[in-house]
C-alpha positions as CSV (number, residue, x, y, z in Angstrom):
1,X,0.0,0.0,0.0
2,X,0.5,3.6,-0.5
3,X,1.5,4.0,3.5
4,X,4.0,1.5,3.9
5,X,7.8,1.7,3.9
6,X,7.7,0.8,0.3
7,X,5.0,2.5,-0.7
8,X,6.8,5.8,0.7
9,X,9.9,5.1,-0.8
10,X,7.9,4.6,-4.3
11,X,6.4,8.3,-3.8
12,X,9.6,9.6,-2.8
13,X,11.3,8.2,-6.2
14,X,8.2,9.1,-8.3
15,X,8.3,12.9,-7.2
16,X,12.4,12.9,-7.3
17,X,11.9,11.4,-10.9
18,X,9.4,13.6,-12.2
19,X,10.8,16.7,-10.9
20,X,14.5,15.9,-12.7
21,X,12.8,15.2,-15.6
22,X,10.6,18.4,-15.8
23,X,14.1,20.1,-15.3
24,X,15.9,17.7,-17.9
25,X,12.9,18.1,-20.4
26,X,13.0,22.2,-19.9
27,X,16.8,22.2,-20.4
28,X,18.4,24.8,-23.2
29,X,18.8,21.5,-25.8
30,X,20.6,23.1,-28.1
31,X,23.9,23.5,-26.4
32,X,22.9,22.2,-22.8
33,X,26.2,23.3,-21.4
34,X,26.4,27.1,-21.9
35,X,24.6,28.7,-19.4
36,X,21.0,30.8,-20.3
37,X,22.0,33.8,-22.3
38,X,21.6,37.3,-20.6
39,X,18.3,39.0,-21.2
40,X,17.9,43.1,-20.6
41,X,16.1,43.8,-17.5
42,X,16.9,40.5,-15.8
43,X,20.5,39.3,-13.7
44,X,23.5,39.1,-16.0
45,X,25.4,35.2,-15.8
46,X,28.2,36.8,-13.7
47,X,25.5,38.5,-11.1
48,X,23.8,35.0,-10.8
49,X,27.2,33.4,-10.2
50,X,28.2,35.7,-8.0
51,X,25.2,35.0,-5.7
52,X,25.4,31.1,-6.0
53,X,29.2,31.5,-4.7
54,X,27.9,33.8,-1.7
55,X,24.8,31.5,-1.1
56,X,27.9,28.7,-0.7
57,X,28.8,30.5,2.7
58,X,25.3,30.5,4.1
59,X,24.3,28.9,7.2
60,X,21.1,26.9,7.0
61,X,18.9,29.3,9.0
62,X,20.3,32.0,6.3
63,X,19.7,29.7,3.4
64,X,16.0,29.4,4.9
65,X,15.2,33.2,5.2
66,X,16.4,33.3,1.5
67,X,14.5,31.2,0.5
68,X,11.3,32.8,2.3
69,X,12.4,36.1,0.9
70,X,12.2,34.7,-3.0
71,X,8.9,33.0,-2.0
72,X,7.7,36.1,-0.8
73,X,9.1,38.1,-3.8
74,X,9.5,35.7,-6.8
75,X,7.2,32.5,-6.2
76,X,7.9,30.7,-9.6
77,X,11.2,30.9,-8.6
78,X,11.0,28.6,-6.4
79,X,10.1,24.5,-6.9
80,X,9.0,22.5,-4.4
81,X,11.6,19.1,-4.3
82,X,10.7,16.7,-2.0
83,X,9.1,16.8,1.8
84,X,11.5,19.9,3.5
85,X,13.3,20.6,0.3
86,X,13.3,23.3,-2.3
87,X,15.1,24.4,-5.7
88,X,15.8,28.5,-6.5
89,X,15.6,28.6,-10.0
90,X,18.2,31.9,-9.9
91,X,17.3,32.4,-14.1
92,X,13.3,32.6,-12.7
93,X,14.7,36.2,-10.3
94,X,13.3,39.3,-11.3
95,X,15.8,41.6,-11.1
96,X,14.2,43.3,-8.0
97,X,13.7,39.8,-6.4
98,X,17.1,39.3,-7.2
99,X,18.6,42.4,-5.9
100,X,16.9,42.1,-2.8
101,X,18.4,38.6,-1.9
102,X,21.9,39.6,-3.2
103,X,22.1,42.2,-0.7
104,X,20.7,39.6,2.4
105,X,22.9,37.4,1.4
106,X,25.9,39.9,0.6
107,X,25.1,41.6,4.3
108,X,25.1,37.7,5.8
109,X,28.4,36.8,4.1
110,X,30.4,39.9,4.6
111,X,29.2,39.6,8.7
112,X,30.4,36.3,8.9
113,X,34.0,37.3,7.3
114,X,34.0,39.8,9.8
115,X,33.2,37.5,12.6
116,X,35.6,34.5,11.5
117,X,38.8,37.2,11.7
């Protein structure tokens, strides 16, 4: 049945499955290496990179708020991926989303510099 062990571990591989291949089947299939191609009005490829290698450095507990704030700010941004876990789609930002979470997450990194010295 549906409730026991294996029928959660079926569930769990049925959602995992059809979320990677939602992702896989919305893919850039023309050259699926090169990253999305900037678009006027939205974050530049070096802006979005910059914030995944901040959003490295978070703590959980910051990674959460973030993740609230794009909710909040930028809900198709954000996939639902399992029970307690969640995807940022960072080419999905509006650039005032995106702006917003750069400078929590600029502000979070650049106090935790400060307190590792």
């Amino acid at each position: 049945s549906a409730q026991s062990m294996f029928g959660v571990v079926a569930g769990i591989l049925a959602s995992s499955f059809d979320r990677r291949y939602t992702l896989i089947t919305q893919a850039a299939a023309i050259d699926p290496g090169r990253p999305m191609p900037d678009r006027p009005g939205w974050p530049t490829f070096a802006q979005k990179k910059k914030l995944y290698d901040l959003c490295t450095k978070l703590s959980l507990a910051d990674l959460n708020q973030m993740v609230q704030m794009v909710q909040k700010g930028c809900q198709a941004a954000v996939q639902q991926c399992g029970h307690k876990e969640v995807e940022v789609d960072v080419d999905e930002l509006d650039m005032d989303t995106f702006n917003k979470v750069l400078g929590f997450v600029g502000g979070k990194t650049s106090s935790k510099v400060k307190a590792d010295q």
